[in-house]
C-alpha positions, 0 to 999 in steps of 0.5 A: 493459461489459466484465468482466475475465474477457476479459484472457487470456494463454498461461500462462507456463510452470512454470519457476523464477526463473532455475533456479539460485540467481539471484533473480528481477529482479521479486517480486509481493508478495500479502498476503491474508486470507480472499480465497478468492472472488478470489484465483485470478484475482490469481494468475491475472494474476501467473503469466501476466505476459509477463515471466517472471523473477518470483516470487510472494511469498503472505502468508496473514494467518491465513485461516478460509477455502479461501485457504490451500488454493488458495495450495498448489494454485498453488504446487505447479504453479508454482516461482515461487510461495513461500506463507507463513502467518502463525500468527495475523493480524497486521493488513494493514499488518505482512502488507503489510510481511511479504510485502516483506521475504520477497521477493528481486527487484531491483524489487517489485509489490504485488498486492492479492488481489483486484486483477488486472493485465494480462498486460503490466503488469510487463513494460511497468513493468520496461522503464522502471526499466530504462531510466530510472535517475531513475524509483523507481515505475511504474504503469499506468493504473486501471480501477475494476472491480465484484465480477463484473469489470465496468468501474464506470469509468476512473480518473485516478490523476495521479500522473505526477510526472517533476518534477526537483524533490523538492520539486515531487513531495512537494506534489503527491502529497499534494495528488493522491492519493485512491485509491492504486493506484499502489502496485501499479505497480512500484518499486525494492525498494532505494528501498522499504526505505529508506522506513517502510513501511506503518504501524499506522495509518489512511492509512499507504500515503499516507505511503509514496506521499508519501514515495517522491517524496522517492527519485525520479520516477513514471512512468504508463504510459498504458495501463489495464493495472491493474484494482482491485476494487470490492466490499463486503469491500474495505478500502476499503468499511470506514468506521467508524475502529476497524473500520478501525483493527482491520483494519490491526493488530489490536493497536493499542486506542484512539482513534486520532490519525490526521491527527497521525500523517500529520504526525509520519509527514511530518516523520520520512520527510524527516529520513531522506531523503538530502537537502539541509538547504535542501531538506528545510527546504522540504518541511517546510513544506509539511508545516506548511502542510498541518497548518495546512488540516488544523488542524480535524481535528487538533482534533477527533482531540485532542478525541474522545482527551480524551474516551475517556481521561475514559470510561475514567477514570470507567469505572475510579472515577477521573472527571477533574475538569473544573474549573480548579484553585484558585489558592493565594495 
């Protein structure tokens, strides 16, 4: 099996974006906390991209760890590389949105801090938003990497949607999506902002890859060139709802409606999408229909809700009475 540790590219040189006051054509946006152990092999993989003219965007989400340190140590080699750091953690999905809205590119990467990407992918991605106006995301295909960089296996994304119809797209990621590494492809910044962004709730960067197919198509590029760790302080190794709840916004208390939301999130994304009435009137019901199949844990979210708010209410002298109430004649 091979480790990661075998993707080597020269370095590119510590020159900035364009050297005058141009932005660069791509920023890698990496929202991080406590990511001190694979931090500088993300790093590593960004600032040794063939392609040059990008920044690095760091979003430290208030580390009690050695990441703020190395971020600075980067950024003090490299002018590319802007570190920011949040005052106190504002959860994965505000840092996820933070680290967008301070970067300054034509198109954007997401680079999870404990992820790597090989020396070609944005180069390779670039290329074809350049050259395909229709395409609003491209990525490269997955590999499934262990915490030593050793290959656990290769992934099926399937999310190469290059369907003319918005329509066909829209059903197809959310009948496709399981783990969604395509959001570390790259995408037109412009199309990303008129989006939702990553919300306060469990499964929002579901949402965001569904609504994205609603601007355009996806574009696989098909070579293994992304790499996603595998590792037990990964988000995705956090099961238990308010712990991952927690994790995205650390703000957010209660028992959370979560397959609601995904519905509610559907709907609003193709309300603000510039499309036809009788397109959007399609794409809602597929919504519907997928609320429907979803219809039994939609139940259980309103159910396991009644029963915090009955705990709470007793907890508080105010236990909910679960009888009717009398009928006056």
């Amino acid at each position: 099996m091979h480790a990661v540790g075998t993707l080597k590219a020269s370095t590119v040189g510590n020159s900035s974006c364009s050297g005058a006051m141009m932005p660069p054509r791509v920023s890698v946006g990496m929202p991080v906390y406590n990511g001190e152990r694979f931090l500088p092999q993300a790093i590593e993989s960004v600032v040794t991209q063939t392609f040059a003219d990008l920044e690095l965007v760091i979003s430290d989400n208030a580390s009690t760890d050695a990441t703020a340190d190395i971020c600075r140590a980067y950024a003090r080699r490299d002018r590319r590389i802007r570190y920011f750091r949040n005052a106190t953690n504002i959860g994965a999905a505000r840092n996820f949105n933070r680290v967008f809205q301070l970067s300054l590119g034509e198109y954007y990467k997401l680079a999870n801090a404990d992820d790597v990407s090989a020396p070609e992918l944005v180069e390779n991605c670039a290329a074809v938003l350049d050259t395909h106006p229709e395409v609003v995301l491209c990525y490269a295909q997955t590999t499934l990497i262990d915490e030593d960089g050793v290959v656990i296996q290769e992934y099926d994304d399937g999310l190469d949607l290059r369907s003319t119809s918005v329509v066909e797209r829209f059903r197809a990621a959310l009948q496709r999506v399981r783990l969604v590494n395509v959001l570390q492809g790259v995408v037109r910044a412009s199309t990303l902002r008129r989006t939702g962004l990553e919300g306060s709730y469990l499964g929002s960067d579901v949402v965001l890859l569904a609504e994205l197919t609603l601007y355009g198509q996806f574009w696989e590029i098909p070579r293994r060139l992304f790499f996603r760790r595998l590792h037990e302080r990964a988000a995705s190794s956090i099961h238990r709802p308010v712990a991952q709840l927690e994790f995205i916004d650390p703000s957010v208390k209660g028992t959370p409606l979560c397959a609601w939301r995904h519905q509610f999130e559907r709907m609003e994304s193709i309300r603000r999408a510039p499309l036809a009435p009788s397109v959007k009137l399609a794409l809602l019901a597929i919504v519907l229909r997928s609320a429907v199949s979803d219809r039994r844990n939609l139940a259980r979210e309103l159910v396991e809700r009644g029963t915090a708010l009955a705990r709470r209410s007793a907890r508080a002298g105010h236990p909910v009475s679960r009888e009717l109430p009398q009928r006056r004649h």
